[in-house]
C-alpha positions as a LaTeX table, in Angstrom:
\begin{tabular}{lrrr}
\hline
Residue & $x$ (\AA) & $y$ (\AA) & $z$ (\AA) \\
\hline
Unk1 & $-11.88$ & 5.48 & 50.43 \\
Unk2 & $-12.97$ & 7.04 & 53.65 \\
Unk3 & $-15.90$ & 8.96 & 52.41 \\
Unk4 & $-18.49$ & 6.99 & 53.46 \\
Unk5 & $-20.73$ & 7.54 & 57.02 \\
Unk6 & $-24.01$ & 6.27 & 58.55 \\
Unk7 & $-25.86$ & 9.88 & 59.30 \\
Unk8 & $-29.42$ & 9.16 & 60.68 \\
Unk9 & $-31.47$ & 12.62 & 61.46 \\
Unk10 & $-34.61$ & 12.19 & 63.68 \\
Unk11 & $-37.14$ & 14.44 & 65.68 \\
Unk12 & $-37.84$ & 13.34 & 69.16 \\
Unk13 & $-40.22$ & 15.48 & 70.16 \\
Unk14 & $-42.25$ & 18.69 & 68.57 \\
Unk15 & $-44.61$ & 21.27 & 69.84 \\
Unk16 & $-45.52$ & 24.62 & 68.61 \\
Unk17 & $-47.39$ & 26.38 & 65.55 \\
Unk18 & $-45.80$ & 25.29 & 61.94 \\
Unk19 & $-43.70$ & 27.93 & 60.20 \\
Unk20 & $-45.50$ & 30.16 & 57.73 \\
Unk21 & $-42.79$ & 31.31 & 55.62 \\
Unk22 & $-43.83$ & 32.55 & 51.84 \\
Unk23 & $-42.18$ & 30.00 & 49.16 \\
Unk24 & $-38.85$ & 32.26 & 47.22 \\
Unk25 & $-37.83$ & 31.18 & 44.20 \\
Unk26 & $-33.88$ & 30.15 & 44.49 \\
Unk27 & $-31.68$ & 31.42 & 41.96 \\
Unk28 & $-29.32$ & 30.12 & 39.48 \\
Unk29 & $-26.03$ & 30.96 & 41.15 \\
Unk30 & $-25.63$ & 30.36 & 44.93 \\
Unk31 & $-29.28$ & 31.40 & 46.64 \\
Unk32 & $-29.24$ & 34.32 & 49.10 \\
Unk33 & $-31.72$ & 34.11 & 51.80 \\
Unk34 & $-34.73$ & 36.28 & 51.97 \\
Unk35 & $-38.18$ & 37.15 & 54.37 \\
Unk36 & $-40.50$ & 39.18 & 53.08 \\
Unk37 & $-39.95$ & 41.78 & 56.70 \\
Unk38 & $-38.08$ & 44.49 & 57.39 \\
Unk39 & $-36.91$ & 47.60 & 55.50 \\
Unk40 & $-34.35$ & 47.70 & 53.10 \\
Unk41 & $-31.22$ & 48.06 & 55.13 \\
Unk42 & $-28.84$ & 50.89 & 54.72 \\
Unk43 & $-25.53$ & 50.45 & 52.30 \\
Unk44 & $-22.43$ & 49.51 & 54.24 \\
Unk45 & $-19.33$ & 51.71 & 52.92 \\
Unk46 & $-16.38$ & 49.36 & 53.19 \\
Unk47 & $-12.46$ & 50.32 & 53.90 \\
Unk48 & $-9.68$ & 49.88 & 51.55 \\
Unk49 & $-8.99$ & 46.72 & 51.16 \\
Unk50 & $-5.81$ & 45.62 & 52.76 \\
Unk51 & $-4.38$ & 42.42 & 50.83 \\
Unk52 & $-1.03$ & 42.74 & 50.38 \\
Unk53 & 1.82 & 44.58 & 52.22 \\
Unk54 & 4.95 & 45.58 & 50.84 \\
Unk55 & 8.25 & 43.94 & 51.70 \\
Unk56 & 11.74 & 43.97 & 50.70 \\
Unk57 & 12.96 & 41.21 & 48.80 \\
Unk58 & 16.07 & 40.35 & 47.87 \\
Unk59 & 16.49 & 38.55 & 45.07 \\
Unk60 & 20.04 & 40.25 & 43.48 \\
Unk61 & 22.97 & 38.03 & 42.41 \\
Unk62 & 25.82 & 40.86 & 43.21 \\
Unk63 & 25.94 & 43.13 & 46.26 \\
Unk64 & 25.90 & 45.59 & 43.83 \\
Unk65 & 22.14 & 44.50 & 42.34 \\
Unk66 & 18.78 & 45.92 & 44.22 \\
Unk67 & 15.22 & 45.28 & 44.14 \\
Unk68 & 12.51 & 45.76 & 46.07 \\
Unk69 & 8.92 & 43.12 & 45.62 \\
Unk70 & 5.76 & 43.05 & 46.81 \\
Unk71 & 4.70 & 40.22 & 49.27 \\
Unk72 & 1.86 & 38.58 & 47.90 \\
Unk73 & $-0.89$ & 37.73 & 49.94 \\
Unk74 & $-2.44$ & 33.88 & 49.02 \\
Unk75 & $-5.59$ & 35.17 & 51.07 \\
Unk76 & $-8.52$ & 37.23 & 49.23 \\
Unk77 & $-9.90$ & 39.12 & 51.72 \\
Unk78 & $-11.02$ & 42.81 & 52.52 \\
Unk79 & $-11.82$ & 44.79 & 55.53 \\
Unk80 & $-14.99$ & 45.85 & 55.96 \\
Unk81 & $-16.99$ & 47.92 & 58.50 \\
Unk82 & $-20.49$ & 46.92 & 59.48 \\
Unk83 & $-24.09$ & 48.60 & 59.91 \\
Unk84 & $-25.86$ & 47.07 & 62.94 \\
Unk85 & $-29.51$ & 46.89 & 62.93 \\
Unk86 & $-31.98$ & 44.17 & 64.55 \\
Unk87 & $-32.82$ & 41.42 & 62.60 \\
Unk88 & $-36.75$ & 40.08 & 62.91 \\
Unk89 & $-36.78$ & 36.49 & 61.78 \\
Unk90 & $-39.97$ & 35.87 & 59.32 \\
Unk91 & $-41.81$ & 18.66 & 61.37 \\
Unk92 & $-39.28$ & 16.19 & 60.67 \\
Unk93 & $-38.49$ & 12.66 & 60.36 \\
Unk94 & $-36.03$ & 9.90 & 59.71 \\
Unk95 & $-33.06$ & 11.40 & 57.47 \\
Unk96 & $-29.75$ & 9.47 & 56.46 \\
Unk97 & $-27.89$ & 7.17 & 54.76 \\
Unk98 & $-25.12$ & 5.13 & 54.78 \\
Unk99 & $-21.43$ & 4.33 & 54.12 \\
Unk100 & $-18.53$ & 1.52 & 53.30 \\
Unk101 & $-15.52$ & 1.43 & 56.70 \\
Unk102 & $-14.21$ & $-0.91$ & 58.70 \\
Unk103 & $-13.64$ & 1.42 & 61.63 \\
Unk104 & $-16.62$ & 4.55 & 62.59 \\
Unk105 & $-16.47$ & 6.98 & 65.38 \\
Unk106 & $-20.31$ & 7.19 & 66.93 \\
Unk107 & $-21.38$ & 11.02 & 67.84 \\
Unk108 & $-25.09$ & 11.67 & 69.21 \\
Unk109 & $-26.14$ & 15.21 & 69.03 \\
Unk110 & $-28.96$ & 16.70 & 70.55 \\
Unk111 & $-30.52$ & 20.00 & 69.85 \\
Unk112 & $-33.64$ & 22.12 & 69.70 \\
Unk113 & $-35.47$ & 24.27 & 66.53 \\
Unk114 & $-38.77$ & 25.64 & 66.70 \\
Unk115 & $-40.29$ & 23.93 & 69.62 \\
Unk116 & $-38.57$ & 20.60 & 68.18 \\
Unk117 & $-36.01$ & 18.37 & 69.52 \\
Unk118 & $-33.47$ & 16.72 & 67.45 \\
Unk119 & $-31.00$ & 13.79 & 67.28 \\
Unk120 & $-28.53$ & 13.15 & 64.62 \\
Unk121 & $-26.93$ & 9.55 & 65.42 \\
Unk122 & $-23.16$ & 9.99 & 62.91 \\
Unk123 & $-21.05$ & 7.55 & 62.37 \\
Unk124 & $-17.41$ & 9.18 & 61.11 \\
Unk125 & $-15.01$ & 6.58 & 59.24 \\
Unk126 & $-11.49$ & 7.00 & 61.91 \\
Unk127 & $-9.41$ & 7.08 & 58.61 \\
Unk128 & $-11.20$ & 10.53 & 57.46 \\
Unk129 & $-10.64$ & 11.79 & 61.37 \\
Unk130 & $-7.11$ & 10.69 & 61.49 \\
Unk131 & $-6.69$ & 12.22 & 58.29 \\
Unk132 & $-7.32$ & 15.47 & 58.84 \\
Unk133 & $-5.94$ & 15.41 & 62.30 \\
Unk134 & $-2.40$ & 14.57 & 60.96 \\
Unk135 & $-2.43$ & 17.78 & 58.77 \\
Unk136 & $-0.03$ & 20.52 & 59.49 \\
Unk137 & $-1.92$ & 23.43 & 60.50 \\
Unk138 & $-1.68$ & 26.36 & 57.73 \\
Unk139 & 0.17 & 29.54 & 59.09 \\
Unk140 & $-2.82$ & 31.75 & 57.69 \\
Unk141 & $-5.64$ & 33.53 & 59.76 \\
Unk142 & $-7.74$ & 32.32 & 56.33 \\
Unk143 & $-9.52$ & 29.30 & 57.51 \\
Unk144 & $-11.26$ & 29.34 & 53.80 \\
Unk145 & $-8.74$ & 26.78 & 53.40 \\
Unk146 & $-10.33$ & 24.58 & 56.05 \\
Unk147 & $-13.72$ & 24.60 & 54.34 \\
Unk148 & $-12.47$ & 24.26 & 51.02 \\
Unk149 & $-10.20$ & 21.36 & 51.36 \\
Unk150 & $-11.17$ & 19.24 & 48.03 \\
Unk151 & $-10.83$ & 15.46 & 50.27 \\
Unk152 & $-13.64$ & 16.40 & 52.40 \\
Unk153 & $-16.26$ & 17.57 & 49.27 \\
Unk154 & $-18.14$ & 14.42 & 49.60 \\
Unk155 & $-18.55$ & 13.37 & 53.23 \\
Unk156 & $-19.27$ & 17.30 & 53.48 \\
Unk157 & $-22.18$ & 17.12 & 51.15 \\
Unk158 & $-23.56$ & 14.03 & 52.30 \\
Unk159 & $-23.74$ & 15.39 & 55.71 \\
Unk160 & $-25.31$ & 18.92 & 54.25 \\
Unk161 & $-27.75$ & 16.69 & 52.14 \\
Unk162 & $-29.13$ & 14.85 & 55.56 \\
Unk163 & $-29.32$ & 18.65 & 56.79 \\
Unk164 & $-31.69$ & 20.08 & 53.24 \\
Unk165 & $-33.59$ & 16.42 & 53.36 \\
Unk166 & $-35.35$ & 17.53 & 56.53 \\
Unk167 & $-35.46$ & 21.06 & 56.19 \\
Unk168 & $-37.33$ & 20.12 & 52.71 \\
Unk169 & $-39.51$ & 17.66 & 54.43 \\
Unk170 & $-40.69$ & 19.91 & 56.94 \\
Unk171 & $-40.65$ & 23.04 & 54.19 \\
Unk172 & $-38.69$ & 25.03 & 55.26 \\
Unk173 & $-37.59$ & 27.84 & 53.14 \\
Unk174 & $-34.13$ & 29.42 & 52.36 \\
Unk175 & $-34.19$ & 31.35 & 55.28 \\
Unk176 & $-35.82$ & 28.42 & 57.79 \\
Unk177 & $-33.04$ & 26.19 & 56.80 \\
Unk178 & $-30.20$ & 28.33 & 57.37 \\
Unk179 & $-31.86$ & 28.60 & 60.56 \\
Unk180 & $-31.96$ & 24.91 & 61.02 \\
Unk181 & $-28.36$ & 24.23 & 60.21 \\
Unk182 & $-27.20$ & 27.28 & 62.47 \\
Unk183 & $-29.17$ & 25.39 & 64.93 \\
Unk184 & $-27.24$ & 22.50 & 64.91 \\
Unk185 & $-23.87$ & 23.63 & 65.23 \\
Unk186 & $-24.82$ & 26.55 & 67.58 \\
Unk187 & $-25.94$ & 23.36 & 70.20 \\
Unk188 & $-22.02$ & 21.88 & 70.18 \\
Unk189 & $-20.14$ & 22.93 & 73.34 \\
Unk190 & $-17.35$ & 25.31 & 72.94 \\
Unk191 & $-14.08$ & 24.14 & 73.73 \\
Unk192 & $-10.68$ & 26.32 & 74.47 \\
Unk193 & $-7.93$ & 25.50 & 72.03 \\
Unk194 & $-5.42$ & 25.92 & 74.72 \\
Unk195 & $-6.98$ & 23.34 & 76.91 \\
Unk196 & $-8.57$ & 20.76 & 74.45 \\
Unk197 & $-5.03$ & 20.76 & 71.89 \\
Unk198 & $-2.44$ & 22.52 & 73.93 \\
Unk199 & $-2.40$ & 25.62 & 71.26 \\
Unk200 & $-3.49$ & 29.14 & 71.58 \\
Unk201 & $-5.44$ & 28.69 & 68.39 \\
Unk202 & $-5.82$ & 24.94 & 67.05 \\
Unk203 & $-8.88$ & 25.37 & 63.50 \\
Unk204 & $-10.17$ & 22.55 & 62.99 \\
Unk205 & $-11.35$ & 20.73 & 60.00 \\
Unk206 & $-15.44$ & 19.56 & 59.84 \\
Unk207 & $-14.60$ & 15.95 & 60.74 \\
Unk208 & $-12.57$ & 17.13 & 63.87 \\
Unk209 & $-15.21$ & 19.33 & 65.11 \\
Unk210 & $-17.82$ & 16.60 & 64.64 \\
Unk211 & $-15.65$ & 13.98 & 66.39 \\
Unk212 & $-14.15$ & 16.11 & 69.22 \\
Unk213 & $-17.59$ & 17.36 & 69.72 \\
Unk214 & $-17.27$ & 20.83 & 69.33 \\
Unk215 & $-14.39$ & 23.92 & 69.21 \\
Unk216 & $-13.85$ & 27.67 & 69.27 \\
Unk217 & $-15.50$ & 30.11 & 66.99 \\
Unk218 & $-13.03$ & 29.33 & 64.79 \\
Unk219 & $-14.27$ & 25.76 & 64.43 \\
Unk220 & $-17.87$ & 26.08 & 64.91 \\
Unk221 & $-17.61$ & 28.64 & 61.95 \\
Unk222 & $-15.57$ & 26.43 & 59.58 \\
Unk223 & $-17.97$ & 24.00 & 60.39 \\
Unk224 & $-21.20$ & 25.95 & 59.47 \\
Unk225 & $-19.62$ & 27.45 & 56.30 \\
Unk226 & $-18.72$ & 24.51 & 55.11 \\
Unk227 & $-22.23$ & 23.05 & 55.81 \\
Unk228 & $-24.10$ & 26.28 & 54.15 \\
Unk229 & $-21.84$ & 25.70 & 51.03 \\
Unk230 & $-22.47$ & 22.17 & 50.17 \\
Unk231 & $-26.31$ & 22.84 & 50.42 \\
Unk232 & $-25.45$ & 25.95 & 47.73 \\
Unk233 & $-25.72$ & 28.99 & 49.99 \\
Unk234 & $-23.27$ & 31.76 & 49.65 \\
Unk235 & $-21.40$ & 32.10 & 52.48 \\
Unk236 & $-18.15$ & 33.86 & 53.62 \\
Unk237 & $-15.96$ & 33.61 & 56.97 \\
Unk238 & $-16.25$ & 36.93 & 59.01 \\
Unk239 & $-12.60$ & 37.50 & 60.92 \\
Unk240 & $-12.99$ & 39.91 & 63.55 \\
Unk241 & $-10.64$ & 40.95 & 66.53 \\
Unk242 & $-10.15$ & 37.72 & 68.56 \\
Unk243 & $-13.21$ & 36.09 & 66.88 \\
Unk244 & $-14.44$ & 34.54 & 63.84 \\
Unk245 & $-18.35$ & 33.90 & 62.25 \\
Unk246 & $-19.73$ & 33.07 & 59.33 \\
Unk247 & $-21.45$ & 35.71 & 56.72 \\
Unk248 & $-24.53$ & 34.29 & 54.48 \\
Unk249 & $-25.79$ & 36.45 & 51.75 \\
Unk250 & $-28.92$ & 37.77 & 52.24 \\
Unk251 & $-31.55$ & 39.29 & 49.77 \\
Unk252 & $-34.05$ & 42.03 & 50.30 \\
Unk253 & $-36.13$ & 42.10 & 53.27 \\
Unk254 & $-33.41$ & 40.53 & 55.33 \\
Unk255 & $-32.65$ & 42.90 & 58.40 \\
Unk256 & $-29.39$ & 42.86 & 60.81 \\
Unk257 & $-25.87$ & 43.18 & 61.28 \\
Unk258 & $-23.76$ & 42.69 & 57.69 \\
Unk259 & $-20.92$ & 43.25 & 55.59 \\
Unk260 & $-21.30$ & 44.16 & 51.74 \\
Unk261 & $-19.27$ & 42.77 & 49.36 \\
Unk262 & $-19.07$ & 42.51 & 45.71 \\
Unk263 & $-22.69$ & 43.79 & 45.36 \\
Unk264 & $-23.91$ & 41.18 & 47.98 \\
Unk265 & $-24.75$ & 41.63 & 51.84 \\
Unk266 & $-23.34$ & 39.00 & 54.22 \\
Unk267 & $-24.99$ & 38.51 & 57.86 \\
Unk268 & $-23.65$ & 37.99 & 60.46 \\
Unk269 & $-23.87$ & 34.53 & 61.95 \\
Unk270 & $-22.63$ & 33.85 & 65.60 \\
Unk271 & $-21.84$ & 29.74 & 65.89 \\
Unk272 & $-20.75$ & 29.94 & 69.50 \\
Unk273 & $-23.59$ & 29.45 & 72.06 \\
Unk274 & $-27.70$ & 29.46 & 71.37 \\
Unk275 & $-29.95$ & 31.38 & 70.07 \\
Unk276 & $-28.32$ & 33.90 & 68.38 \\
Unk277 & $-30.20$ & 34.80 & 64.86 \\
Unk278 & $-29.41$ & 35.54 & 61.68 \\
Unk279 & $-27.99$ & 39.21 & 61.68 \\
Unk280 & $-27.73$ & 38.92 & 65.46 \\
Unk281 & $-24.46$ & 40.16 & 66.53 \\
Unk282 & $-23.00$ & 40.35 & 70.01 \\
Unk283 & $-22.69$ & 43.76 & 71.24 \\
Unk284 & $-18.49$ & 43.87 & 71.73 \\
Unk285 & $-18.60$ & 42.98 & 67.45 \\
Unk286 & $-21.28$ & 45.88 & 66.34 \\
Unk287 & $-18.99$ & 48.20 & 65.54 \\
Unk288 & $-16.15$ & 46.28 & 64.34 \\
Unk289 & $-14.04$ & 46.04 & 61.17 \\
Unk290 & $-13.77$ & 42.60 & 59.84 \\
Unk291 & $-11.86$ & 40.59 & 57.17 \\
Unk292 & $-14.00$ & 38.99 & 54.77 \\
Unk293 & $-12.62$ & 35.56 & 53.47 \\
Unk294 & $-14.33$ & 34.25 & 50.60 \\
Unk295 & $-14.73$ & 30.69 & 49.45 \\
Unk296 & $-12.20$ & 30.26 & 47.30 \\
Unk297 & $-8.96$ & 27.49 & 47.33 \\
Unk298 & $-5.77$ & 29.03 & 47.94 \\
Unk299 & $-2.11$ & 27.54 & 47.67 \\
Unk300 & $-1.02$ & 28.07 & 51.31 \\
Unk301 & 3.08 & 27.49 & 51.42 \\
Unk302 & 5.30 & 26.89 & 54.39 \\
Unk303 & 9.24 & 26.28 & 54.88 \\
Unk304 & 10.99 & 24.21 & 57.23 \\
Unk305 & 15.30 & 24.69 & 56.23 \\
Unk306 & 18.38 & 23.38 & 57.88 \\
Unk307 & 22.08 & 24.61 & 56.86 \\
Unk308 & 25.54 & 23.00 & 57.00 \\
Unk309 & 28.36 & 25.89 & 56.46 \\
Unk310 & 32.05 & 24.91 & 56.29 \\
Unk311 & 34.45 & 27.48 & 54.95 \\
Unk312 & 33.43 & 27.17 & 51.38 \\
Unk313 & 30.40 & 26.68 & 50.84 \\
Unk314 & 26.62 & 26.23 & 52.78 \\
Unk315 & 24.43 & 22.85 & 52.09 \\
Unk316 & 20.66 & 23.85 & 52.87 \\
Unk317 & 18.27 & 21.51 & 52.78 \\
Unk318 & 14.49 & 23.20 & 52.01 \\
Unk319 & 11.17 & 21.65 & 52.47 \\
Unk320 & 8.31 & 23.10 & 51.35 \\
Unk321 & 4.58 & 22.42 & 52.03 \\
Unk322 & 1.89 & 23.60 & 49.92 \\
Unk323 & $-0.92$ & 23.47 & 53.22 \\
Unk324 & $-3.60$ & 25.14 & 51.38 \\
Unk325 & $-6.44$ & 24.08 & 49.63 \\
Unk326 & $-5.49$ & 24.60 & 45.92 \\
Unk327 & $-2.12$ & 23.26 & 43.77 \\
Unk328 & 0.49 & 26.05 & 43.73 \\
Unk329 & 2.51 & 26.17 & 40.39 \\
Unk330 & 5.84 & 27.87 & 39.78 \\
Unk331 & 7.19 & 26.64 & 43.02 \\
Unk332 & 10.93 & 27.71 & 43.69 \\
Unk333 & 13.47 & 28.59 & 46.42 \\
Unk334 & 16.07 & 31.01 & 46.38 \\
Unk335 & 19.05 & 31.14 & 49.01 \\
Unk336 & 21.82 & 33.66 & 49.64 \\
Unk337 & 23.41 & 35.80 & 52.14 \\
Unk338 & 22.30 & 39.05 & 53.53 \\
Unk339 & 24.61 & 41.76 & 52.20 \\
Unk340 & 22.42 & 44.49 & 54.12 \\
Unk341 & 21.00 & 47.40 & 52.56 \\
Unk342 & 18.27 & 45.01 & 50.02 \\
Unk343 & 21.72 & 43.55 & 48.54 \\
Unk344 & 22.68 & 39.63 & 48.82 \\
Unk345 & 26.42 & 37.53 & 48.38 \\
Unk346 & 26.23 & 34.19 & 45.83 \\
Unk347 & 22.12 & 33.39 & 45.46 \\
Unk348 & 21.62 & 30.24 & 44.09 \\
Unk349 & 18.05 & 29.48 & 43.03 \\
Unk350 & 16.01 & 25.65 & 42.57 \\
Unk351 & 13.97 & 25.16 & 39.81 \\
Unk352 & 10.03 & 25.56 & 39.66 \\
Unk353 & 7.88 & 22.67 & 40.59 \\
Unk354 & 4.39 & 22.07 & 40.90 \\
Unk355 & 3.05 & 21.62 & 44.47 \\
Unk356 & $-0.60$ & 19.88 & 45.13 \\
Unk357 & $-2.57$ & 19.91 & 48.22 \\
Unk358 & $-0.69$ & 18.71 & 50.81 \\
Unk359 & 2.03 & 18.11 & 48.96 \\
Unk360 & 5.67 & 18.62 & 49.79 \\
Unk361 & 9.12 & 18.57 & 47.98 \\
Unk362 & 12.59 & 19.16 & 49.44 \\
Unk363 & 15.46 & 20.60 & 47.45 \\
Unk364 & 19.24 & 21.78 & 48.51 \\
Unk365 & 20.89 & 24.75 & 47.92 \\
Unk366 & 24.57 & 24.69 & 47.23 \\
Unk367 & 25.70 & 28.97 & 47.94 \\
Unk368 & 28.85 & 29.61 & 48.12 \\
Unk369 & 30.07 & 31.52 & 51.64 \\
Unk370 & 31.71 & 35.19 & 51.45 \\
Unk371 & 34.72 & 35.40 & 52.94 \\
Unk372 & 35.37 & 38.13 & 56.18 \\
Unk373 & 31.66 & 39.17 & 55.62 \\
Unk374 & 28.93 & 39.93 & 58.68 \\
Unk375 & 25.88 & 38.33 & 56.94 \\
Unk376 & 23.12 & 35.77 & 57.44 \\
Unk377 & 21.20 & 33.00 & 55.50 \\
Unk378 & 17.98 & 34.47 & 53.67 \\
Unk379 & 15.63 & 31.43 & 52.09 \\
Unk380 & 13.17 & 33.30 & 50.00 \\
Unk381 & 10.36 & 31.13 & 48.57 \\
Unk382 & 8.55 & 32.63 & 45.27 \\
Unk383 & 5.13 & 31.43 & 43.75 \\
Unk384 & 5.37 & 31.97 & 40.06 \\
Unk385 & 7.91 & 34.83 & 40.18 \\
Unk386 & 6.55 & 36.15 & 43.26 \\
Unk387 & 8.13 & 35.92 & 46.53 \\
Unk388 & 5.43 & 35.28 & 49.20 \\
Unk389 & 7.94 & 33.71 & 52.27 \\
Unk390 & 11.55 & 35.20 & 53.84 \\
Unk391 & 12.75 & 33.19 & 56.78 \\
Unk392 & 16.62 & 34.34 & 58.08 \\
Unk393 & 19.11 & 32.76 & 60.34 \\
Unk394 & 20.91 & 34.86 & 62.90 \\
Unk395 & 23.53 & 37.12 & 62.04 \\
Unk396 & 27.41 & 35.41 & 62.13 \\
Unk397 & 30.85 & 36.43 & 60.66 \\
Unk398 & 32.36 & 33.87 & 58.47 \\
\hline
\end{tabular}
């Protein structure tokens, strides 16, 4: 396949005193990072969470027939207010290996950590960047689905293991080579979406920000996260107004700007521009809410329809992506005119299929049309049972 890369890792030159950071033992399930400074921050009280919002559905074979559903949101997340506080932070050589493709994109990156200057020479197969640049974008703000896309587990790691390798030969600690990492993609230039792709907001998958050389915060952060997971730390994305960061679990000790959830504090890490440490937050982003999006593959699904109507009866053709990161079961489609008032004319419904990642399937709808009626198309798309999509044409009288 397309999962293999040349990554070589070396120092070019290094000055300074060697870290002193106390050995911590990691833990069984993903490590949280820990310095033995600092007091024990203060408890963050979060918000309720906000992860699904009600909708009318209407699902109702008669005109006569009502019901009302709940759109389901296919992104975990919760919203979160922060505590700001300052965070007080407690020799390499040749890394990399290599990889089978006929065609490699060549990247240099240069970049500086603790007085030492650092090249990573990548080659990226073109079949894994054309890949992933011939996705669909998903029509979610949870870029989760970016970092946990299963085709890009193994060049991910194998790039994160280069990463560890000379953290570990340089021992560095938990904390040191979060630091390290952060490093790294903190020293890519930030691009505009608008001027690089042509989009207001373009995310990016890991291969695209490595071969474009660099992205928004929305990039830089899918990046990192997805780096910081494949070397085992527990990390979440961070979506703030207008902006988006990473949040690493911390243990005690650990001092800064986070978010607590599910018994864990996340801090804040900035991936746009240098220097910024761990719990470092910019000032406009202290006091701000943010949605926490956790790690895990979601089903992501999108509709694309088109409708021929004669007198009798409507032909609608359906497609329907599943652009997330997980398979989506209980797949179906429902179609029917809009009688107002949560009531529909003639629904006629497709059976349930099963949807993989990036997989799409295309069914037709056969409704029949009501006569002397003011009405419109509804398409309704359900994951088991649940509807999660409504897309409508414009109103008409047949």
């Amino acid at each position: 396949m397309f999962f293999i890369f040349i990554a070589i890792l070396a120092i070019r030159e290094c000055g300074g005193v060697s870290p002193s950071e106390p050995k911590v033992p990691a833990t069984a399930r993903a490590p949280a990072i820990t310095t033995p400074v600092a007091p024990s921050p203060t408890k963050v009280a979060a918000t309720t969470p906000a992860t699904a919002k009600a909708t009318t559905a209407l699902p109702s074979p008669t005109p006569e027939s009502r019901v009302t559903a709940t759109r389901i949101a296919l992104t975990p997340t919760v919203t979160m207010t922060p505590l700001p506080r300052v965070l007080e932070a407690p020799t390499p050589e040749h890394i990399g290996q290599a990889a089978i493709s006929t065609e490699l994109i060549s990247r240099k990156y240069e970049w500086t950590y603790r007085g030492c200057k650092w090249t990573w020479d990548l080659n990226i197969p073109q079949a894994l960047y054309d890949y992933y640049k011939a996705l669909p974008r998903s029509p979610t703000r949870n870029y989760a689905v970016y970092v946990t896309h299963p085709l890009q587990d193994i060049y991910i790691k194998k790039l994160a293991d280069n990463i560890q390798s000379a953290a570990q030969k340089n021992n560095y600690g938990l904390y040191q080579t979060v630091e390290f990492a952060v490093s790294f993609v903190q020293s890519l230039p930030y691009t505009s979406d608008l001027v690089t792709e042509g989009y207001d907001e373009y995310p990016r998958y890991p291969a695209e920000t490595l071969v474009d050389n660099g992205g928004d915060c929305e990039d830089t952060a899918i990046l990192m996260a997805s780096l910081l997971r494949a070397m085992n730390y527990d990390v979440v994305l961070l979506g703030l107004p207008s902006h988006m960061a990473v949040g690493v679990a911390g243990g005690s000790g650990i001092s800064g700007t986070y978010w607590e959830y599910n018994g864990r504090k996340y801090y804040y890490l900035e991936t746009t521009g240098t220097g910024w440490k761990i719990g470092q937050i910019p000032d406009e982003y202290k006091l701000a809410k943010a949605s926490i999006y956790v790690m895990t593959p979601v089903p992501i699904l999108d509709l694309k329809w088109k409708a021929i109507t004669d007198s009798l009866t409507s032909t609608i053709n359906i497609e329907v992506t599943n652009m997330g990161s997980a398979d989506a079961a209980g797949v179906s489609v429902l179609a029917a005119y809009d009688a107002g008032g949560g009531m529909v004319w003639n629904q006629e419904t497709s059976d349930a299929v099963k949807l993989g990642v990036s997989e799409k399937v295309t069914v037709t709808l056969y409704p029949r049309v009501p006569s002397g009626k003011h009405t419109r198309l509804l398409i309704q798309l359900f994951l088991e049972g649940r509807p999660v999509l409504d897309s409508y044409s414009e109103w008409f009288d047949t």
